[in-house]
MARDRENGU-40826 format. One record per atom (N, C-alpha, C): atom name; x, y, z; residue in three letters. Coordinates in steps of 0.05 Angstrom, whole numbers, plus 5000, padded with zeros to 4 digits. Layout:
BEGIN
[sekol CA [X Y Z] ala];
...
END
This chain:
BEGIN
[sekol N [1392 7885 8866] unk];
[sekol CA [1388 7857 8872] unk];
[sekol C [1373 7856 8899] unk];
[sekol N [1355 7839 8898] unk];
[sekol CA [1333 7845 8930] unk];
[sekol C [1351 7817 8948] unk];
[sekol N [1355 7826 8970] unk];
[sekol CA [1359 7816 8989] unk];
[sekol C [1360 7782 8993] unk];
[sekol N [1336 7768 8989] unk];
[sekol CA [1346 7741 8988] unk];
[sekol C [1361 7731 8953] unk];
[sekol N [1359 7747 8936] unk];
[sekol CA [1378 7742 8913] unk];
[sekol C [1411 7743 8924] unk];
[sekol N [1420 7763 8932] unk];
[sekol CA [1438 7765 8946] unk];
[sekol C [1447 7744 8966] unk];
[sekol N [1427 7732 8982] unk];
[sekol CA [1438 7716 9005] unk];
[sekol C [1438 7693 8983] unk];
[sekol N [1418 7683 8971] unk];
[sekol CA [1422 7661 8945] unk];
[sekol C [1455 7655 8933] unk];
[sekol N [1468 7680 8924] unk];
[sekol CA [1485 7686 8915] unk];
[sekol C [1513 7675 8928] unk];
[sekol N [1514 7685 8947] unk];
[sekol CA [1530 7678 8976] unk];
[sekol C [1530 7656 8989] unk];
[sekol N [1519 7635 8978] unk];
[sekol CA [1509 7619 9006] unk];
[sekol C [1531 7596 8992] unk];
[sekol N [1544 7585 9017] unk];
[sekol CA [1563 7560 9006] unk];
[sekol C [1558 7540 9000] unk];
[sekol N [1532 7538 9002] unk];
[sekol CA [1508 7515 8984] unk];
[sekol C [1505 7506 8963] unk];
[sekol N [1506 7530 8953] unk];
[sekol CA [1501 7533 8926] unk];
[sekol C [1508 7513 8904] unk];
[sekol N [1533 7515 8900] unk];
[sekol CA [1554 7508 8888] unk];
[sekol C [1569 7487 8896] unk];
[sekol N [1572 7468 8914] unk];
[sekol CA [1591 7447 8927] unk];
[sekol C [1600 7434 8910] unk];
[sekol N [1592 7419 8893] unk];
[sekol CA [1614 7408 8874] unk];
[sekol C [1626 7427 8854] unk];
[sekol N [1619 7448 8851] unk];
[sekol CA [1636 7473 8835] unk];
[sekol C [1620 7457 8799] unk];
[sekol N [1603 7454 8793] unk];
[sekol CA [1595 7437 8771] unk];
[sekol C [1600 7466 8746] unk];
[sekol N [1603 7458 8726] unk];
[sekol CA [1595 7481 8708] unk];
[sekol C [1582 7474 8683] unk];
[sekol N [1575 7475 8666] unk];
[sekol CA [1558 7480 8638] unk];
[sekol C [1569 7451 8629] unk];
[sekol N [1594 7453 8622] unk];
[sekol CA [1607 7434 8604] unk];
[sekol C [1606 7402 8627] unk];
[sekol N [1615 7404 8655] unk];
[sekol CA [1613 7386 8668] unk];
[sekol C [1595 7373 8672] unk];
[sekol N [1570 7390 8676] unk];
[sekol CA [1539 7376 8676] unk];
[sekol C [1528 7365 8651] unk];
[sekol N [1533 7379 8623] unk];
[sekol CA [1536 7361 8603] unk];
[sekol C [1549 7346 8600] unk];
[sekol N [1574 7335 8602] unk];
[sekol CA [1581 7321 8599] unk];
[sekol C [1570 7289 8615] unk];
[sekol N [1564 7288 8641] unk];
[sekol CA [1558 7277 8662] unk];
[sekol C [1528 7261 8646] unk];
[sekol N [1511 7296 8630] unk];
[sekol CA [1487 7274 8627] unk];
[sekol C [1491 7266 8593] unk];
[sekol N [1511 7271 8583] unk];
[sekol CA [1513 7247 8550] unk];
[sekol C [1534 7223 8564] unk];
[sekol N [1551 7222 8578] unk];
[sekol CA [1559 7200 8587] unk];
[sekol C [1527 7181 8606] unk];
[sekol N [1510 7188 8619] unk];
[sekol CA [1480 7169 8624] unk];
[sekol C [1462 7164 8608] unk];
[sekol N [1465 7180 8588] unk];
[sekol CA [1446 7175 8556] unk];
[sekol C [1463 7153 8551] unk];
[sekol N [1485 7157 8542] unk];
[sekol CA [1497 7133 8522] unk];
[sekol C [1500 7109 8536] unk];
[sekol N [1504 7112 8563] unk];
[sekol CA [1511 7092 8582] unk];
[sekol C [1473 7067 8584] unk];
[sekol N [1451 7094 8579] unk];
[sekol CA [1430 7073 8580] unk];
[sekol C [1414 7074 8553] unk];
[sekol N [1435 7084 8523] unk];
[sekol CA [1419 7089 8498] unk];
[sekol C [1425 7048 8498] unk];
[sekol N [1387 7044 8477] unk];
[sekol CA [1388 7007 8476] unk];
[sekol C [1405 7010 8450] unk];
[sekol N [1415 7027 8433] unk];
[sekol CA [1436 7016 8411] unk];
[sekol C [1466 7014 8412] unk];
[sekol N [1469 7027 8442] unk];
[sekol CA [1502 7031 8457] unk];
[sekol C [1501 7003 8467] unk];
[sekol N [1527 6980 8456] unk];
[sekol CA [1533 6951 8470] unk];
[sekol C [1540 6954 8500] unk];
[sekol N [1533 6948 8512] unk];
[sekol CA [1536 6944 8541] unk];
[sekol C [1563 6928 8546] unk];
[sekol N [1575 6901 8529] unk];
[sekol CA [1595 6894 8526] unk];
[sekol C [1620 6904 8521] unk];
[sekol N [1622 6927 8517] unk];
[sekol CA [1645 6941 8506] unk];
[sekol C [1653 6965 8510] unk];
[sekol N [1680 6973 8516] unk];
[sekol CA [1692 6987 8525] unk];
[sekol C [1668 7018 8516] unk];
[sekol N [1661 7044 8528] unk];
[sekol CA [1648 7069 8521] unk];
[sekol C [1665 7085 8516] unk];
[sekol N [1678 7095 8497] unk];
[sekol CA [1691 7117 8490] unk];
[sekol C [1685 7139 8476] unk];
[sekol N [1698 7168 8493] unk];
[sekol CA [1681 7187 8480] unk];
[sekol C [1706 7199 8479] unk];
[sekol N [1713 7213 8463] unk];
[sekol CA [1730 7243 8453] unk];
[sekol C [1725 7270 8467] unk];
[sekol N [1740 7285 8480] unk];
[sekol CA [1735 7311 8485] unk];
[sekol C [1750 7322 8472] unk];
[sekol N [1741 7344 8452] unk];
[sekol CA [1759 7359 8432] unk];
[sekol C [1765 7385 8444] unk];
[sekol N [1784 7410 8438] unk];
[sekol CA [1791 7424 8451] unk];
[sekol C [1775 7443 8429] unk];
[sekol N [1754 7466 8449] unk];
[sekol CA [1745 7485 8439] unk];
[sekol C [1755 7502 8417] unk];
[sekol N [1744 7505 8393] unk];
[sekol CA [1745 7521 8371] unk];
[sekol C [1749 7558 8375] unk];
[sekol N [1746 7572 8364] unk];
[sekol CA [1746 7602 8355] unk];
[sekol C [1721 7612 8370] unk];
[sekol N [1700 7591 8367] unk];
[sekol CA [1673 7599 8379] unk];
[sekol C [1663 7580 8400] unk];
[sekol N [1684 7575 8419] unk];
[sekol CA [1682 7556 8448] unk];
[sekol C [1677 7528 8442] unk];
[sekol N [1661 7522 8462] unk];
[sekol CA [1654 7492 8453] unk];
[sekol C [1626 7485 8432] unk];
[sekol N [1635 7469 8411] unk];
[sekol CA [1611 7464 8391] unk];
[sekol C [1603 7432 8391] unk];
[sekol N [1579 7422 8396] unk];
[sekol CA [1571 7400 8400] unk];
[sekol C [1564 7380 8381] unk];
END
């Protein structure tokens, strides 16, 4: 690994909200639906999070 990969790696920058795969997805289908024009704007938005299968999370 060359030297600024490493300091990349390390740096407490990086990472500050600790975000991961599933959180950042989730974040951008909750702003899709939140600005899709067939989602009512009047009414409560509810989404389901199901608990991962045999083969992790399936979408």
């Amino acid at each position: 690994m060359s030297g600024i990969a490493s300091k990349v790696l390390r740096s407490p920058v990086l990472n500050l909200r600790r975000m991961t795969n599933i959180g950042t997805f989730r974040a951008y289908l909750n702003e899709y639906l939140r600005n899709h024009p067939r989602i009512r704007k009047d009414m409560t938005l509810m989404v389901r999070q199901l608990a991962p299968g045999d083969n992790g999370f399936t979408a």
